[in-house]
Legacy VTK file of the C-alpha trace (Angstrom):
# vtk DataFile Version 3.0
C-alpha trace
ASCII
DATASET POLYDATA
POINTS 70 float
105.923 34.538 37.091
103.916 31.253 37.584
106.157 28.544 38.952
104.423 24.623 39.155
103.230 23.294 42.591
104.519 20.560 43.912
102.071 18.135 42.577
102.480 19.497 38.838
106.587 19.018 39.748
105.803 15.443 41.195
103.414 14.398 38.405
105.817 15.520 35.748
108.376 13.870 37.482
106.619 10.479 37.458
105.758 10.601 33.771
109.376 11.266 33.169
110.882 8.337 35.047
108.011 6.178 33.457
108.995 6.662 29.870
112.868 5.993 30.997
114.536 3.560 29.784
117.012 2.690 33.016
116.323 0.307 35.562
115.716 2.555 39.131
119.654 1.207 39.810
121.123 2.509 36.325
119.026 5.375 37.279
120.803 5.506 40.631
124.170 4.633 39.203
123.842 7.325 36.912
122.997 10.008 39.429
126.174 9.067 41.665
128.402 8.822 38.470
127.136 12.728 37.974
128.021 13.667 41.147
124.406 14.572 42.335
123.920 12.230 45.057
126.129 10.268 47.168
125.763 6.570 47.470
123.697 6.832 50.688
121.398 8.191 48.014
122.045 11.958 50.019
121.843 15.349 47.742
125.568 16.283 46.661
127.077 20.096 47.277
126.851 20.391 43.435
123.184 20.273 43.476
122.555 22.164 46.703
123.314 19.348 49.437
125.454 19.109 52.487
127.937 16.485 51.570
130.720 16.387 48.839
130.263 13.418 45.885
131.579 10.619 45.672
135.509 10.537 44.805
134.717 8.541 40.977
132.028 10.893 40.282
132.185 13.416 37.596
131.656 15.802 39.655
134.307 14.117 42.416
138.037 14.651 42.771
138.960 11.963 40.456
136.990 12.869 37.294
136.249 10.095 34.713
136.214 7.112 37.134
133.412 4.354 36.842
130.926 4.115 39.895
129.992 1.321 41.557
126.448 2.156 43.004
124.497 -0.874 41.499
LINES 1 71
70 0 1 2 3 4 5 6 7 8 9 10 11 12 13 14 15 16 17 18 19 20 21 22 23 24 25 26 27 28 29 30 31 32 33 34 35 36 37 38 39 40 41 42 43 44 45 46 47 48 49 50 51 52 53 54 55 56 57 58 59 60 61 62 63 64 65 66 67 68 69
C-alpha cells in the first residue's frame, strides 16, 4: 500500500483550507467546538494528543455547549 508523503499531505492540505469558506478563527473555533484541539491550539486525546478537550466541546464533558475560541 502507497501512503502520500508529507508534501502530497501538506499540499492537499493547503488546497483544502484555500477553497474554505471559514475565516482561520471559525476554522479554529470549529476545531475546539469538535473537541480536536484545545484552545492553546494543542492536539486533543480524541485525535491522538496528550490533553483532554475543552469542557464545551463536543467531544468535552458538557456536550452541546458553544465555544468561545474566537
Amino acid at each position: 500500500m502507497n501512503f502520500p508523503t508529507p508534501q502530497e499531505v501538506a499540499r492537499e492540505a493547503r488546497e483544502a483550507l484555500a477553497k474554505s469558506k471559514e475565516s482561520p478563527q471559525e476554522h479554529f473555533a470549529r476545531l475546539v467546538r469538535l473537541g480536536w484541539i484545545n484552545l492553546q491550539g494543542e492536539v486533543t486525546r480524541l485525535m491522538g494528543g496528550d490533553v483532554e478537550p475543552e469542557p464545551f466541546s463536543q467531544g468535552g464533558p458538557e456536550k452541546g455547549s458553544e465555544a468561545k475560541a474566537s
